[in-house]
C-alpha positions in Angstrom: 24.9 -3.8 -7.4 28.0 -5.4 -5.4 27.3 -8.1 -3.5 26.7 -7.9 0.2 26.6 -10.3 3.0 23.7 -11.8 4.9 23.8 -14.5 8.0 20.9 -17.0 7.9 20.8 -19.5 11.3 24.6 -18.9 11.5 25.4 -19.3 8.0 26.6 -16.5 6.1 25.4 -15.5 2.6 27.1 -13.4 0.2 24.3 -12.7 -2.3 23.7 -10.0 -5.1 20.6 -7.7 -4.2 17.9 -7.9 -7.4 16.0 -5.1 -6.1 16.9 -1.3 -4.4 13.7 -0.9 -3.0 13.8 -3.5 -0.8 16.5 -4.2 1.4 18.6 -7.7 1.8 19.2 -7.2 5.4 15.2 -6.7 6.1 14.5 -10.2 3.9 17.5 -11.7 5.6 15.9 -10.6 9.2 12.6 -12.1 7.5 13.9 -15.3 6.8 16.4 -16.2 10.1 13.0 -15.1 12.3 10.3 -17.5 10.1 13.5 -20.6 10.4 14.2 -19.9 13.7 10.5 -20.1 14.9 10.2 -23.5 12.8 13.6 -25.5 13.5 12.3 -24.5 17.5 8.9 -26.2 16.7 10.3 -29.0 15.1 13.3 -29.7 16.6 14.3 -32.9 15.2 13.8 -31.9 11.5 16.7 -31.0 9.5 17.7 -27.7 8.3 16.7 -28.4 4.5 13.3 -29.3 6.0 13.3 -25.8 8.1 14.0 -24.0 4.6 11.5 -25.8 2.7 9.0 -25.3 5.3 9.7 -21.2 5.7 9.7 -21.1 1.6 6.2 -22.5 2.1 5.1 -20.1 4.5 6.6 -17.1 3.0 4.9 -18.1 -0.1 1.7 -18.6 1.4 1.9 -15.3 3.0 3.0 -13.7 -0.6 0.0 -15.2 -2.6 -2.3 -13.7 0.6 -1.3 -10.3 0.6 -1.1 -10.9 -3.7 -5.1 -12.1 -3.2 -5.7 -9.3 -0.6 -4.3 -6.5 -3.2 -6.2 -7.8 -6.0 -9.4 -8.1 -3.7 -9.4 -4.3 -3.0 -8.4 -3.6 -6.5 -11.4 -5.0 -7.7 -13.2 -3.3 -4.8 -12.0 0.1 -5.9 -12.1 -0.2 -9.7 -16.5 -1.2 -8.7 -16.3 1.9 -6.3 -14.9 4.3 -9.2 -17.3 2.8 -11.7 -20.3 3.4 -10.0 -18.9 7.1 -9.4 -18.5 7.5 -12.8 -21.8 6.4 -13.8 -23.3 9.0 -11.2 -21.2 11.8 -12.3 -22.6 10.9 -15.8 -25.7 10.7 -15.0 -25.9 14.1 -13.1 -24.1 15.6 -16.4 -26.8 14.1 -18.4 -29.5 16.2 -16.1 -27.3 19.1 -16.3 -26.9 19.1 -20.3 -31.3 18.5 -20.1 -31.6 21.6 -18.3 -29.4 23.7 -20.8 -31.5 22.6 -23.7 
């Protein structure tokens, strides 16, 4: 993939994309938004601080939505187990009858 270029709080980026399903411009939009909102809330901190502190929140907000997934994973996978065991059951009832 060729690089591209991204701006971050005025500073231009010219990065190499890792992924095609996600665009750069939409995590570069992602990232400008979460630094502006934190350099305006703590104005005296530096910029290095602003980055750290939107890495922190991104990340946080990754290992939620991570959590979330695996939550209804586990959710499903008990949902379609117990469907299973009825659909086996009723087969069991069905086979009993035949005989």
């Amino acid at each position: 993939m060729p690089s591209q270029e991204i701006t971050i709080c005025g500073k231009v980026y010219s990065i190499k994309p890792v992924s095609s399903s996600v665009p750069m411009e939409e995590v570069a939009t992602l990232v400008n938004a979460k630094m502006n909102e934190l350099s305006k809330a703590k104005s005296k901190t530096s910029m290095v601080d602003v980055a750290v502190l939107t890495a922190l929140n991104l990340g946080h907000e990754l290992i939620e939505l991570k959590q979330g997934k695996e939550s209804d994973d586990k959710q499903l996978n008990q949902c379609l187990d117990g469907m299973i065991q009825k659909l086996n059951k009723s087969l069991d009832v069905i086979e009993k009858k035949r005989v």
